[in-house]
N, C-alpha and C positions, 0 to 999 in steps of 0.2 A: 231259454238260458238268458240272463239277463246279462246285458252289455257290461264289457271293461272298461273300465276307466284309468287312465295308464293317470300316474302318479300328477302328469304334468294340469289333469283338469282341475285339478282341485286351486289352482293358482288362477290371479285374474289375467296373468300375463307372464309371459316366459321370463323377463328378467326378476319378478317378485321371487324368487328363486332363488337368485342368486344373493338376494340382500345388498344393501349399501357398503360396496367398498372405500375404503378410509385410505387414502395414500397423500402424502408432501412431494410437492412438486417446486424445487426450490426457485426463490424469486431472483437469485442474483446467478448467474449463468457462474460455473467453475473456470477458469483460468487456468495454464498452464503454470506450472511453478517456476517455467523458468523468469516469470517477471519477477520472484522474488527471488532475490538468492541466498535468502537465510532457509528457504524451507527446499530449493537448489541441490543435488547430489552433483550438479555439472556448476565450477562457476560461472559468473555471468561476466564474458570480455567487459574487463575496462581499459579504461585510456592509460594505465602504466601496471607492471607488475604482471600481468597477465601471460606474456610469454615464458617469463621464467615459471611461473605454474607450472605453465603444462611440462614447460621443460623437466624440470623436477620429477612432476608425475610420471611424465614416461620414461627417467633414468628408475625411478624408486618402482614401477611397476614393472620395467624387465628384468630389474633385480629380484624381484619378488618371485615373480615366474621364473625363475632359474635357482632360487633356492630352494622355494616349496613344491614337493612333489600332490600338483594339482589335481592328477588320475587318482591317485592313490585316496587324498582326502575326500574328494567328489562321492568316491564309493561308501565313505563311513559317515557321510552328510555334512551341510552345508554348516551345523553347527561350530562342526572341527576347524572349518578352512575357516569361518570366521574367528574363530579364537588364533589359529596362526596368523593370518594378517592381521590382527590387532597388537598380537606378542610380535610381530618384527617390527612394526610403525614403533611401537614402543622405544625397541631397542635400538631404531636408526634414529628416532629423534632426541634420544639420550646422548648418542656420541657423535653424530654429526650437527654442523651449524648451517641449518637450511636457511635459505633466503627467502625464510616467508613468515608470517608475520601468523601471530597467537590465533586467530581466527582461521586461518589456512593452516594452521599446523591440525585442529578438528578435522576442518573440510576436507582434507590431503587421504586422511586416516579415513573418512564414509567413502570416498570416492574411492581409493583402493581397493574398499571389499565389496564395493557395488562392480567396479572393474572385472572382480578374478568371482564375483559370484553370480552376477546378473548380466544387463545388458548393456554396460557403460552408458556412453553421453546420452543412452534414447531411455534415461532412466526417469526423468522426468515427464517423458512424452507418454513413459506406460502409467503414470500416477496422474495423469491429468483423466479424469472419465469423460471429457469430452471428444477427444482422440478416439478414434472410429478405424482410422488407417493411418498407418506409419508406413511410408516408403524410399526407403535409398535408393537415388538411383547412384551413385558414387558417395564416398567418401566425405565429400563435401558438398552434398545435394538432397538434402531430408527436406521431403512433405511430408504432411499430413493433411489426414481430411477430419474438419468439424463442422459440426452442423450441419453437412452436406455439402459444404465447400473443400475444395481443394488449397492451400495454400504452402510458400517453402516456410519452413524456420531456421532459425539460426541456430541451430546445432551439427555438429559437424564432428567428425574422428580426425586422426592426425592425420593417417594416411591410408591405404589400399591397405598395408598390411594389419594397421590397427583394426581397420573393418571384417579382415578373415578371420583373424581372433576372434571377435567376441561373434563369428557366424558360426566356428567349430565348435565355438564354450555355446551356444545355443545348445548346436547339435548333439554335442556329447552328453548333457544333460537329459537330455529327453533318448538316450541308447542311439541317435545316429552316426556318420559319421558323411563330411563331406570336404572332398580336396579335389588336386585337380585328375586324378584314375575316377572321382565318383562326385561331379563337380555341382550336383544340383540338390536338394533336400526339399522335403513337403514336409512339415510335421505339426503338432500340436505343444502347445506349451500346457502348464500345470492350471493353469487359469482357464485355461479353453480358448487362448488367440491362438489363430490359423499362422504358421508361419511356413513361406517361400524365402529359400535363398538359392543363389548361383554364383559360380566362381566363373572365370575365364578359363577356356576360353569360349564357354558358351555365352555369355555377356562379352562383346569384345571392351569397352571403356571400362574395365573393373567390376568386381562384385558387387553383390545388390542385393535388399533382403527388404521382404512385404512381411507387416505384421497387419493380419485383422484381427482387431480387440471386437472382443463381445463383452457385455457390460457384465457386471459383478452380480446383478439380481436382474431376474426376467422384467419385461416393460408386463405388466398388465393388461388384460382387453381395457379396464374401465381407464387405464392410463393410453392408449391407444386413443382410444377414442376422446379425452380431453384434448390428445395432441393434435387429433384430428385426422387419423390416418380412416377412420369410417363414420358411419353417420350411427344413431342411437337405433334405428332400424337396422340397420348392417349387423350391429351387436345382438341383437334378439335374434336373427336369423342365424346367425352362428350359434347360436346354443342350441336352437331348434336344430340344426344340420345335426350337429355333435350329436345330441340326444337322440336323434332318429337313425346313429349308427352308418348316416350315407358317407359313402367314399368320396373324399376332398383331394384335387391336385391344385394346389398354387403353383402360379404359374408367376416369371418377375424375373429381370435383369441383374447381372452382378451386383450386389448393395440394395437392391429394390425395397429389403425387408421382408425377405420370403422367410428366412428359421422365424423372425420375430412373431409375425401375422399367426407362424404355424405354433410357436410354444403360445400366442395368446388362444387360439381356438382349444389346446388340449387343456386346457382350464375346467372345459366343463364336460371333460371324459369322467364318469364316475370314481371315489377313489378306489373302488373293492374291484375296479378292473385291471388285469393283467396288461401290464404294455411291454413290448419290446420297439425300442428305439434304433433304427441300422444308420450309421453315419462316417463319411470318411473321416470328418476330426468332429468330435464328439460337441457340440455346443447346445442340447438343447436343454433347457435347465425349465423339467417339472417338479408337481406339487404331489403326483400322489406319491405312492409310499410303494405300490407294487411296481417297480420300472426296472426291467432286465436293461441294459446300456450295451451296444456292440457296437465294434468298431473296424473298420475296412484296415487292413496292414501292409504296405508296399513291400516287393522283390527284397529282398535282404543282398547284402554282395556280394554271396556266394548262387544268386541268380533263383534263389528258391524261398519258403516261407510267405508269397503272399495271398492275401485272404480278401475274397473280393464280397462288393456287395450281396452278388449272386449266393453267394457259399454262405452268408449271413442270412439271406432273406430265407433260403430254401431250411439251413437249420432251426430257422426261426418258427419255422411251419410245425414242428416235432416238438414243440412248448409250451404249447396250448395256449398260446395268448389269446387273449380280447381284442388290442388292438395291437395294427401294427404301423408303426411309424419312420416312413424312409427319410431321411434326412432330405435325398435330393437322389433322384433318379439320372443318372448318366448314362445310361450302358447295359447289357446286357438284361442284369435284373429287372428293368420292365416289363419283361415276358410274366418272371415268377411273382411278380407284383401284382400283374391283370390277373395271372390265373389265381391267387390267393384271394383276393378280393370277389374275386365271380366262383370260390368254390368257399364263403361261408365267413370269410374274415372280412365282417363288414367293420361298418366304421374306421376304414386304413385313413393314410394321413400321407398325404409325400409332397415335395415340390420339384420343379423343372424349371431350368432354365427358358425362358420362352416370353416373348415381348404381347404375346393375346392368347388370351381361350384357344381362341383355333390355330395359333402357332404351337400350342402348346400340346394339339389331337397331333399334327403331324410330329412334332419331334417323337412323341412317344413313339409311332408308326417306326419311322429310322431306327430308333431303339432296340425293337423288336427284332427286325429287320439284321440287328448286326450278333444278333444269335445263332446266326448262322443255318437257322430251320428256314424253305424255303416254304416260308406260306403268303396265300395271296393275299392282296394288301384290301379284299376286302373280307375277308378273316379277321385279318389284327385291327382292322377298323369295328367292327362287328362286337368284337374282344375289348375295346375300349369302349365302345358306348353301352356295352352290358355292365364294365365295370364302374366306371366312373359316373360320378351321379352329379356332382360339382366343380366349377373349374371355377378359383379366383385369379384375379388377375391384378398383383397388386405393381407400381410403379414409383421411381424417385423420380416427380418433377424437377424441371430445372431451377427452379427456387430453391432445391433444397429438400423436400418436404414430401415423405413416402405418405403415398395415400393407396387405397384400393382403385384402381381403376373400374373395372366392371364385376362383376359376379353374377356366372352363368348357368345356367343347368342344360344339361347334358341329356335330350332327350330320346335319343335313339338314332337309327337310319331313315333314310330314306333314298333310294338307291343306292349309291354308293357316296352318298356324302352324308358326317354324323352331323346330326341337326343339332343348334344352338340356340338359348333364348336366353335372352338376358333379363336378369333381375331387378338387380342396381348397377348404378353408373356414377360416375363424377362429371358432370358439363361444368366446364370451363368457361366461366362469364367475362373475364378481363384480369385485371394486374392492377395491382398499388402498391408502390415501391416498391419495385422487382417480388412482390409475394403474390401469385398466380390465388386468383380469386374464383371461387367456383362452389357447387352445390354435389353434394348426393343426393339421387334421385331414383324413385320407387319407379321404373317402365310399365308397371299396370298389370302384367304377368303371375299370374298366382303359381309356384311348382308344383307339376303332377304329382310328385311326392306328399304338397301338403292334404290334397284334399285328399290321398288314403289317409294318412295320419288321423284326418278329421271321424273320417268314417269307422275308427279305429276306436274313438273314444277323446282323444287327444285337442285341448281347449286351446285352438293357435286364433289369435286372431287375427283378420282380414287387413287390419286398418295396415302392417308395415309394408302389406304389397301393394295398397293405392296409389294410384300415380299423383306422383305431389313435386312441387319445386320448394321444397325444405330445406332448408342448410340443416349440414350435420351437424 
């Protein structure tokens, strides 16, 4: 019988494959808008005039909210309620003589329906796409984080209770609801940022509300890697992983860039594959065309109605997908996740909270574990190195700057401990102003997995596993 030749030999190398991607990568960094305040939905404090603004604003905005029934229009969309606050700004600035001047009588009338339709003063902060993290800790305490720094800005609400308002007008938008009987909220917004908020008295110093923005269009591998988060060997071997259907866990700290790393790997899922995506707020944004989207649902406040990952993954088994992709493994459904993957659903895809490869075997283990099945912990170790064939490990330096740390393969037991070997790595050479200076690096390692591949028919070449000290 004469030998197969899987599609990939016919290439001189795994990325000819993929072709030359075309992307802009803009030269002048975006800016927050509030340094302008013509293009500003919040003014920008100056040195006179400025109190009576707001004063104004928040006499004409509780008047607003007490004339218009804001439930009511919410329900027949956001069109209605903006055509009613434009027809009252109309007819209060027709018969009243406000102390504000032709350019503030515009800006009076955006800020109002940004007010009763959006998310007041942090309106600016959600149009800036450099804003990654928006967080309140009071009132008058807004961070953000950019480019991987942390810093405050000067935006600020009036008071505690102007901060509840636009946390309920959140909530209500998106079906929650949060006061002080139901004082916490997790939810998604329509764009896909993750939002956290709380009242008192589980925050004792006032309310508080995390927004994570995820960007408007996925980053690319081939933009990943101009930004430098892998080396151009890292990239070829992630198509090879992908293509050869093995089971990938990223592993990476709050912010680390684990969805990102994981929506650039599913780039080179084929698109006539079936994928079902399980996620508690939905952010991963693919290319193909066949992608079922599920979504985790909290306790409702009648104590009933939630829908956990577990009850997603297990339905997801009855779908016949190709691939399956967990947003992020917490809890329970790592059990249904090992056994799906070790009974036939290869090439899965999930990430875990976990700061290494092998922090990242044990967290699974605990996982399992709170399943409540008593099995021995060299089972569910057994049950992860049958399932898992990959483990990245990716990290946000203190400079700033998510890169992959290691990428490992998963090669079995050996007593009772699953053996690791690493593939590539980042060595850290030194620093030049404050930018942490360093290499990806090939450890010499070829994966067991490639040379079946090889034998298989499959044209991989040798040269990305050589050990070399290449910058990426």
């Amino acid at each position: 019988m004469a030998e197969e030749k899987h599609p990939l030999a016919e290439s001189r190398s795994i990325r000819d494959r993929l072709g030359q991607v075309k992307f802009d990568i803009p030269q002048e960094r975006v800016h927050s808008r509030q340094s302008d305040p013509s293009n500003s939905h919040v003014p920008v404090p100056r040195e006179s005039g400025h109190a009576d603004y707001l004063t104004v604003k928040g006499r004409l905005h509780k008047r607003l909210l007490d004339e218009l029934n804001v439930g009511a229009l919410l329900s027949e969309g956001e069109d209605a309620l903006a055509e009613q606050v434009e027809a009252f700004m109309a007819r209060i600035l027709e018969i009243e003589d406000l102390p504000l001047n032709e350019e503030e009588r515009v800006q009076i009338v955006e800020d109002l329906k940004e007010e009763t339709l959006g998310v007041g003063p942090l309106a600016p902060l959600i149009a800036d796409p450099a804003v990654t993290d928006i967080l309140v800790n009071r009132y008058d305490r807004v961070y953000v984080e950019r480019y991987g720094k942390l810093e405050r800005v000067d935006v600020r609400f009036r008071d505690n209770a102007h901060l509840v308002r636009i946390i309920q007008r959140i909530a209500s938008r998106i079906g929650r609801r949060i006061d002080e009987s139901s004082p916490m909220v997790d939810a998604r917004l329509s764009d896909g940022s993750r939002v956290n908020a709380t009242l008192p008295p589980v925050t004792l110093d006032g309310p508080t509300l995390s927004i994570r923005r995820f960007g408007r269009k996925r980053l690319t591998r081939a933009e990943l890697l101009k930004l430098g988060m892998f080396s151009s060997d890292m990239y070829d071997f992630m198509q090879l992983v992908v293509a050869a259907r093995k089971n990938v866990l990223v592993s990476g700290g709050t912010g680390a860039g684990k969805s990102t790393f994981l929506g650039a790997m599913c780039e080179a899922i084929p698109s006539n594959e079936r994928i079902i995506t399980i996620e508690d707020a939905a952010e991963l944004i693919l290319d193909q065309e066949h992608v079922i989207r599920k979504e985790t649902r909290p306790i409702n406040l009648e104590g009933q109605g939630r829908i956990t990952a577990r009850d997603l993954v297990i339905n997801s088994l009855r779908m016949r997908p190709d691939r399956i992709i967990v947003g992020e493994v917490r809890g329970a459904e790592a059990l249904d996740m090992l056994q799906a993957m070790n009974t036939g659903h290869d090439g899965s895809l999930t990430t875990i909270h976990a700061n290494s490869a092998r922090d990242a075997i044990s967290r699974l283990e605990t996982m399992v574990l709170m399943t409540g099945m008593e099995l021995p912990s060299r089972a569910i170790r057994e049950q992860i190195a049958s399932a898992i064939d990959i483990i990245v490990s990716v990290r946000r330096f203190d400079d700033g700057v998510r890169r992959v740390d290691h990428i490992a393969e998963l090669t079995g037991m050996e007593e009772q401990t699953p053996q690791l070997q690493n593939i590539f790595d980042f060595k850290q050479t030194g620093r030049e102003r404050k930018k942490i200076q360093g290499e990806f690096v090939s450890t010499g390692i070829v994966p067991r997995f490639v040379h079946d591949l090889r034998e298989r028919g499959w044209d991989i070449p040798f040269e990305m596993f050589r050990k070399s000290n290449r910058m990426g």
